[in-house]
C-alpha positions as CSV (number, residue, x, y, z in Angstrom):
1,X,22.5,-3.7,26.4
2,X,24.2,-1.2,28.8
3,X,26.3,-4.1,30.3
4,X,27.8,-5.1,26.6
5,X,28.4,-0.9,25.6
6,X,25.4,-0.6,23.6
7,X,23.6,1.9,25.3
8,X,25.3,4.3,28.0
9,X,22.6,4.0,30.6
10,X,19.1,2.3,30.7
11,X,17.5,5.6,30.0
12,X,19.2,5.9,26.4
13,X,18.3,2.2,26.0
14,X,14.4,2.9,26.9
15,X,14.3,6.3,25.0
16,X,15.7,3.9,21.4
17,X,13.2,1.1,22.3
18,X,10.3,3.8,23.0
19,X,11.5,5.5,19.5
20,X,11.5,2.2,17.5
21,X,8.4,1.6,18.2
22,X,6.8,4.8,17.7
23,X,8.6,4.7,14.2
24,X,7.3,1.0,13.5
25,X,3.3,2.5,14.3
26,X,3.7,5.2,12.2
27,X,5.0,2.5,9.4
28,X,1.6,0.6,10.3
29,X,-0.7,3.8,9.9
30,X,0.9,4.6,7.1
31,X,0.3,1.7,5.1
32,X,-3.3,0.7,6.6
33,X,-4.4,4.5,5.4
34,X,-2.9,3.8,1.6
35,X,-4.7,0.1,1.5
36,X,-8.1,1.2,2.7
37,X,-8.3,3.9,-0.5
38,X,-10.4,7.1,2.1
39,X,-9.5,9.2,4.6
40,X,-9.6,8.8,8.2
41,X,-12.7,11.4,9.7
C-alpha cells in the first residue's frame, strides 16, 4: 500500500488498519447489545 501511494509510510498504513478494525468491533458490540434485549453488568 505505501509502494502504490496509498499510504505515506507503514505507520499511516498500520494506524488505518488498527482504526478499521476498532470501528468494525464497535459495529459488532453494537448490534450484539440491541439483539440480546438487556444490558451488559
Amino acid at each position: 500500500m505505501v509502494e502504490t501511494g496509498e499510504f505515506p509510510n507503514r505507520s499511516e498504513a498500520i494506524r488505518s488498519a488498527v482504526r478499521e478494525m476498532l470501528n468494525e468491533q464497535q459495529v459488532e458490540n453494537r448490534e450484539s447489545s440491541t439483539k440480546r434485549g438487556w444490558a451488559k453488568v
